[in-house]
C-alpha positions as CSV (number, residue, x, y, z in Angstrom):
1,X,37.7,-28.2,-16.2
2,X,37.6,-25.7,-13.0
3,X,40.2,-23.0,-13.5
4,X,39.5,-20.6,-15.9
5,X,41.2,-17.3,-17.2
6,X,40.6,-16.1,-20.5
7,X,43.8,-15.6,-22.4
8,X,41.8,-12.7,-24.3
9,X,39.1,-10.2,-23.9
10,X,35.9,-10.9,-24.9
11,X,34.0,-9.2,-27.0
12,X,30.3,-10.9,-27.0
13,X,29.1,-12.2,-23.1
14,X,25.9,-13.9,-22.7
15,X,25.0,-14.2,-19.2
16,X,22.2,-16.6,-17.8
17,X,20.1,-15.6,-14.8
18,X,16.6,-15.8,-14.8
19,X,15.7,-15.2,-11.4
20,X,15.3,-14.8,-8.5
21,X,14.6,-11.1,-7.7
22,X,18.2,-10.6,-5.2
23,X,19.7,-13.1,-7.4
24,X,19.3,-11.2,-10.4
25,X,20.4,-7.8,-8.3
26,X,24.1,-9.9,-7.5
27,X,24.2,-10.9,-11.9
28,X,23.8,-7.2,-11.9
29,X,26.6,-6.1,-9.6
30,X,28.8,-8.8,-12.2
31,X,28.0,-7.5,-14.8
32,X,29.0,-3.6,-13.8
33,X,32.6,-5.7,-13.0
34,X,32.9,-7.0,-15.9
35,X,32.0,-3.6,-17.6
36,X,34.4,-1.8,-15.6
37,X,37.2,-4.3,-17.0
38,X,36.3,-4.4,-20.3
39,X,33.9,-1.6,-21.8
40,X,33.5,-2.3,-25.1
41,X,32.2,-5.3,-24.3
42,X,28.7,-6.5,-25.7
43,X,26.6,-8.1,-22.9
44,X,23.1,-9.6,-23.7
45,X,21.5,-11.1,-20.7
46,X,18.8,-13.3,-20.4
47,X,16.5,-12.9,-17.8
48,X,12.8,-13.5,-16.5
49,X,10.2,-11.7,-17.2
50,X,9.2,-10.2,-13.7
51,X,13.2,-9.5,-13.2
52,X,13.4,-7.5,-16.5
53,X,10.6,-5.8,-15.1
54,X,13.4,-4.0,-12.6
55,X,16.1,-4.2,-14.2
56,X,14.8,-2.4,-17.6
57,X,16.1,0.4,-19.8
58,X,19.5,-0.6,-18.3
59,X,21.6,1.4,-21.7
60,X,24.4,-0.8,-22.0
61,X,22.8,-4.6,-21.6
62,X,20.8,-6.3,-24.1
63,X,18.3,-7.9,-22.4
64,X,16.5,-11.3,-24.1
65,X,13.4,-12.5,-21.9
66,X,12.5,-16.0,-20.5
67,X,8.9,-16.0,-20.3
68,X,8.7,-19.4,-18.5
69,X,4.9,-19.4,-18.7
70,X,4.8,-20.4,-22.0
71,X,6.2,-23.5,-21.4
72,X,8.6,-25.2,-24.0
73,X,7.6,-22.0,-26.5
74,X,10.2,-19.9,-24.4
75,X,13.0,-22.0,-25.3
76,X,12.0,-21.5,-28.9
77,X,11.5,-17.6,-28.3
78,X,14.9,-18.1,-27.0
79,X,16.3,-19.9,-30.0
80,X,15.1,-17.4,-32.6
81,X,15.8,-14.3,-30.8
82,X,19.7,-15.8,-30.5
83,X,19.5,-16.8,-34.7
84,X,23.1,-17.7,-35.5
85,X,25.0,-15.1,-33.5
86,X,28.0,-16.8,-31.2
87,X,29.3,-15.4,-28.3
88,X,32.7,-15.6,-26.5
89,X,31.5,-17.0,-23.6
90,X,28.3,-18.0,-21.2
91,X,28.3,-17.8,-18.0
92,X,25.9,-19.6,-16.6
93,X,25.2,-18.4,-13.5
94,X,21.8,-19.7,-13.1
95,X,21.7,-23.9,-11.9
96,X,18.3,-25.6,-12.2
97,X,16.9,-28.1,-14.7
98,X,14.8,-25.7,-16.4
99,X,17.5,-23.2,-16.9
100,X,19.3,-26.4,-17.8
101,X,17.6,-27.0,-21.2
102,X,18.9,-23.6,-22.0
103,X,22.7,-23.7,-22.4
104,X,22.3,-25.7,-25.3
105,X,21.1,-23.0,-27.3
106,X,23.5,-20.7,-27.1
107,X,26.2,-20.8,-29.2
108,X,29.6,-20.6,-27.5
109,X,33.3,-22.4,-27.1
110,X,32.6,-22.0,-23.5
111,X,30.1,-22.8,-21.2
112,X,30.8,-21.4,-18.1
113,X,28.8,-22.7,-14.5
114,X,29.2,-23.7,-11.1
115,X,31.6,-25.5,-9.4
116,X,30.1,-29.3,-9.4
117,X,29.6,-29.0,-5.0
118,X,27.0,-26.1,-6.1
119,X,26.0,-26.8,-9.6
120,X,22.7,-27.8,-8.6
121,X,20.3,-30.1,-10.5
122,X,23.1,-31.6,-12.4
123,X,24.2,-28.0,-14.3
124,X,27.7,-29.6,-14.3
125,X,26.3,-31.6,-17.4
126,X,25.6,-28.5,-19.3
127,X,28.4,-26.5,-18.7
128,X,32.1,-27.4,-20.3
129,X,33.9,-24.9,-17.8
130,X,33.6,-24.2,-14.1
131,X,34.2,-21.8,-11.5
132,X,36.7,-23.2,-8.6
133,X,35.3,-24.4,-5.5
134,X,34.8,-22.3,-2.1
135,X,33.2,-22.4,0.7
136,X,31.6,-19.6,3.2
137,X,31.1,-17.0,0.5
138,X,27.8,-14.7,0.5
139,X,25.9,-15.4,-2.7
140,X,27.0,-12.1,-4.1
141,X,30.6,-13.2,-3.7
142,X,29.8,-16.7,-4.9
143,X,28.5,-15.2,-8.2
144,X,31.4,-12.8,-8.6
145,X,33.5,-15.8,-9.0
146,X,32.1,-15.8,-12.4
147,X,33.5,-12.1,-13.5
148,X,37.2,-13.5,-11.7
149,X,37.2,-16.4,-13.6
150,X,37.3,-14.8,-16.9
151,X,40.4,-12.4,-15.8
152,X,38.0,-9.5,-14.8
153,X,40.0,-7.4,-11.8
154,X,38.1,-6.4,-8.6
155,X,36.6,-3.2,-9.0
156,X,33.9,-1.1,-6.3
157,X,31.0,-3.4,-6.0
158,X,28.1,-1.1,-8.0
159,X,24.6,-1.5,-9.9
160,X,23.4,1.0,-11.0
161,X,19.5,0.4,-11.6
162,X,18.2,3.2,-13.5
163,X,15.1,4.9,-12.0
164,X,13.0,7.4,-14.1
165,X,11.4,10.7,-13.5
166,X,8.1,9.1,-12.6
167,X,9.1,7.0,-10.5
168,X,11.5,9.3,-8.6
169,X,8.1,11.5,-8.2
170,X,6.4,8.6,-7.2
171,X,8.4,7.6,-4.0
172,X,9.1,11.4,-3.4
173,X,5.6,12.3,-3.1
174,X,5.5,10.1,0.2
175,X,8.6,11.1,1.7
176,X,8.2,12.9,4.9
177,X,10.4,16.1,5.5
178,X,10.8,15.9,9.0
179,X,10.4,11.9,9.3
180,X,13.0,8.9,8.5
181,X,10.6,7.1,6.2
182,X,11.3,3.0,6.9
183,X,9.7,0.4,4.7
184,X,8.3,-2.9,6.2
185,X,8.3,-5.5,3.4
186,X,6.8,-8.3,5.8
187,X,6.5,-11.4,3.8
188,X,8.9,-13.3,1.6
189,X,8.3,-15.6,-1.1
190,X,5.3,-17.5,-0.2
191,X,6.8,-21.0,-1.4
192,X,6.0,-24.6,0.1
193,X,7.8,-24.8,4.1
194,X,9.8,-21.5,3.3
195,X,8.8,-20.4,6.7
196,X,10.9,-17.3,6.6
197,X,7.8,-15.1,7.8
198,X,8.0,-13.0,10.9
199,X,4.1,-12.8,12.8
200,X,2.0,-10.1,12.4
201,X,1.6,-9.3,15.9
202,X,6.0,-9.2,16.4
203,X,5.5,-6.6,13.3
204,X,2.5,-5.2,14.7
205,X,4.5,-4.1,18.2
206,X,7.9,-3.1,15.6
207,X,5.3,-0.5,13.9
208,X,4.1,0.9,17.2
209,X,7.9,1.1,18.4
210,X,8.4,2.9,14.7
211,X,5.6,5.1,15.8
212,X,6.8,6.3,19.0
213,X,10.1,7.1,17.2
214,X,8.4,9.6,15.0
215,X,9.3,7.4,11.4
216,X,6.9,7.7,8.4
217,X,6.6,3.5,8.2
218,X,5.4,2.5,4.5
219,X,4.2,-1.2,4.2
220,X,5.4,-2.9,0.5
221,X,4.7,-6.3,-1.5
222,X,3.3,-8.4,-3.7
223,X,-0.4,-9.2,-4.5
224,X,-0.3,-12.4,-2.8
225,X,-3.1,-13.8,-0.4
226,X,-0.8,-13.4,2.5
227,X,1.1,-10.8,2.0
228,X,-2.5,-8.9,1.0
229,X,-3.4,-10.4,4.9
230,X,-0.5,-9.0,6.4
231,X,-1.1,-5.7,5.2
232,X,-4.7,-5.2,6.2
233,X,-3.8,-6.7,9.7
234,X,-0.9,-4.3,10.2
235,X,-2.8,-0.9,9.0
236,X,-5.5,-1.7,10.8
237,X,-3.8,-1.8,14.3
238,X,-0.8,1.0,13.4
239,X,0.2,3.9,11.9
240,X,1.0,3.1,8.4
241,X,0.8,3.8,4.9
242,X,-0.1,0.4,3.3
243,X,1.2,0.1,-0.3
244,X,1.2,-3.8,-0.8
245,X,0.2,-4.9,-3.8
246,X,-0.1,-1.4,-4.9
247,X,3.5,-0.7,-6.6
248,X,5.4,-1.9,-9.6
249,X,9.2,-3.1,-9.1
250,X,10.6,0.0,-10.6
251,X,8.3,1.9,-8.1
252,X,9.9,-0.5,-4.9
253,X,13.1,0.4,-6.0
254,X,12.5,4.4,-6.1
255,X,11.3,3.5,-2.8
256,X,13.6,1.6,-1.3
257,X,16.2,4.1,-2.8
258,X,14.8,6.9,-1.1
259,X,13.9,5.4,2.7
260,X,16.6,5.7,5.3
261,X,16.1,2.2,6.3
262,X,14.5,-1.1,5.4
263,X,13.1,-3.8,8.2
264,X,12.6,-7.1,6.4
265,X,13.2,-11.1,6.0
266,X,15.0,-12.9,3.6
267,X,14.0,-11.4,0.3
268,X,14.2,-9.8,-2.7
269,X,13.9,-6.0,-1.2
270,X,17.1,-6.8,1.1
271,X,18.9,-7.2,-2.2
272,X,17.3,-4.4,-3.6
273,X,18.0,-2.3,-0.7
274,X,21.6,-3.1,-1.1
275,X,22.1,-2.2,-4.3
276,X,20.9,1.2,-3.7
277,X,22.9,1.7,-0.9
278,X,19.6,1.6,1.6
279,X,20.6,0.0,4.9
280,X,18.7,-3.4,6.0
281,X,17.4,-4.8,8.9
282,X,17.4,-8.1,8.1
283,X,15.2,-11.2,9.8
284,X,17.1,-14.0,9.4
285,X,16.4,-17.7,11.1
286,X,15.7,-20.0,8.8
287,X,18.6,-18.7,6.5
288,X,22.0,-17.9,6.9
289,X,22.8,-14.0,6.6
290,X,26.4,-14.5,6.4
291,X,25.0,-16.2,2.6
292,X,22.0,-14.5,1.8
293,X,21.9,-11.4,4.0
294,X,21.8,-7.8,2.8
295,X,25.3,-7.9,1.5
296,X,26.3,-4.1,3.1
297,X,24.5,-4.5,6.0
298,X,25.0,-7.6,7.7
299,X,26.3,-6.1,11.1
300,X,22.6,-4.2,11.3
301,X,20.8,-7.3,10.1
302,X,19.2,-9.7,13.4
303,X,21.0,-13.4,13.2
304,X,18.7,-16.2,14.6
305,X,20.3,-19.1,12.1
306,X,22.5,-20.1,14.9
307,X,19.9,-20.7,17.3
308,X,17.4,-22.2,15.0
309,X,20.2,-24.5,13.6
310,X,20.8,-26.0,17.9
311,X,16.9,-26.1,18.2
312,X,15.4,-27.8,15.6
313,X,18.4,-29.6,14.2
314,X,20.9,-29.9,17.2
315,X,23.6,-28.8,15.3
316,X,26.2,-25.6,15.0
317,X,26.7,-23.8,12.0
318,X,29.8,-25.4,11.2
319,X,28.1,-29.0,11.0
320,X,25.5,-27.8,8.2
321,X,25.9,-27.4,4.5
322,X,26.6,-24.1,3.8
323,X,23.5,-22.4,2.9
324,X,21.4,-24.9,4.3
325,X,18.1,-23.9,5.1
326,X,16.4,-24.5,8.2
327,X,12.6,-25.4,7.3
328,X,10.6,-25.0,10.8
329,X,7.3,-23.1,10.8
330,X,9.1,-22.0,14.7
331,X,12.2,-20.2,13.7
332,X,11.7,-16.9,13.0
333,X,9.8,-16.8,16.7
334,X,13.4,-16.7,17.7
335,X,13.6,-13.3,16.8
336,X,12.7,-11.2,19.5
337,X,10.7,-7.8,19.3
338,X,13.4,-6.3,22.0
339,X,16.0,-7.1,19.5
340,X,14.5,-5.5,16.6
341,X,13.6,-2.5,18.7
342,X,17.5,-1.9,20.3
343,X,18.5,-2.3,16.3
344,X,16.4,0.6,15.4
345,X,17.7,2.4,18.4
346,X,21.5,1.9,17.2
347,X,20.3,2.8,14.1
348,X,18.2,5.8,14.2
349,X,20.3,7.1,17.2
350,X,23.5,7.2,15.0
């Protein structure tokens, strides 16, 4: 089954996302669609535990966590936390196996997934409903298929992450009054041949450049071993306030919502960015922006997937799968420091 429109409202919606960090920021922007359609309706989301973390105190969304490092005892936490209740619908907008051996549990007429082109690690087998196939669409359109599907109207894309008073102190207590403040997040995930990592040194001469403009440059991330490198090499050589490892996600966000510009790869702050209305310049080689870009600010955003894609696999965009990624430790040396730089001149210059 593919095409589906409710022939009634629903009342009780379980969605399923678990991560990752921008993924969970598009579920988001769904959910605030679906709301806008229907606002009576009850929403309880399940989610992961280091995504809750951003996405808490949210009012009007019940939120039921997946602590996956608990091994086969979430699913259980998941089961009695659920009881008996039944919902309309799930939509299950999160496809790998572990997610997988969710679905079951829930208790609803309709199971609602991917298409089976995208339903990855055989989600199609879980799922009793699907959303019709595409192709081109940015993940953030991809997952809005879901609120479209179930008769929801377009409505202005929004998100709505709710900051409180401490952290609104918190990122306003490093604002600069007479400087744009820009945040470098430098590193993505650090997962096997991700490779999505721009060099120190092209950050290292992007900083200086920042300098010379007269921008208060913040560095953010996780507690990683690389991304804790990164940050002692780049403060060590530029002007820079160095916070990685140093903030909680609710603290990024305050952060990110209060910079006039963020410089960083494919990651979860591009997505975070975007969903407070914080323009991106995205680093993009190994992954296709026109997919997994900053969704608002794709025209600011540096495109190297092209190139990468003739280099290292002698093909054009058009020959790959869509969202393919291109897994060469060389592709992000693509991107040029002169680029970056004329970037932040269009952009600060506006």
């Amino acid at each position: 089954m593919s095409d589906l429109i409710l022939k009634i409202r629903p009342e009780k919606i379980c969605v399923i996302r678990l991560s990752a960090i921008g993924d969970t920021c598009h579920a988001l922007a769904v959910i605030r669609r679906i709301q806008d359609n229907w606002p009576k309706a009850s929403i309880t989301w399940i989610i992961g535990k280091t995504e809750a973390k951003l996405m808490a105190h949210i009012p009007d969304i019940e939120f039921i966590i997946f602590d996956k490092s608990k091994g086969w005892q979430a699913y259980k936490d998941i089961y009695n936390k659920l009881g008996n209740r039944v919902f309309d619908i799930a939509l299950c907008m999160h496809s790998s196996m572990r997610v997988n051996f969710l679905y079951p549990i829930i208790q609803t007429p309709i199971r609602l997934g991917f298409n089976r082109e995208r339903a990855k690690d055989l989600q199609w087998l879980f799922t009793n409903y699907r959303i019709k196939a595409t192709h081109g669409e940015h993940a953030l359109e991809a997952m809005m298929s879901f609120a479209s599907a179930i008769g929801a109207t377009p409505q202005k894309i929004r998100w709505d992450i709710p900051l409180g008073d401490d952290e609104r102190k918190f990122a306003a207590n490093l604002q600069s009054p007479i400087k744009p403040l820009v945040i470098v997040s430098p590193c993505s995930s650090n997962r096997s041949r991700n490779f999505r990592n721009w060099s120190i040194k092209n950050y290292t001469k992007t900083i200086e450049y920042l300098n010379k403009k007269k921008c208060h440059v913040i560095l953010t991330g996780g507690q990683s071993s690389l991304e804790i490198e990164y940050g002692i090499a780049l403060s060590k050589n530029t002007m820079v306030e160095n916070l990685i490892g140093m903030t909680s996600l609710k603290q990024l966000a305050a952060l990110i919502s209060a910079a006039d510009l963020v410089i960083c790869p494919d990651s979860g702050p591009a997505h975070i960015a975007t969903s407070f209305g914080t323009p991106v310049l995205g680093l993009y080689a190994t992954s296709n922006p026109q997919r997994t870009g900053p969704f608002a600010s794709r025209k600011l955003t540096v495109n190297r997937y092209p190139d990468a894609a003739k280099k290292f696999l002698g093909k054009s965009v058009e020959q790959l799968h869509w969202g393919q990624r291109i897994r060469h430790p060389d592709a992000m040396a693509l991107i040029t420091v002169e680029e970056i730089m004329k970037k932040i001149d269009s952009f600060l210059d506006v």
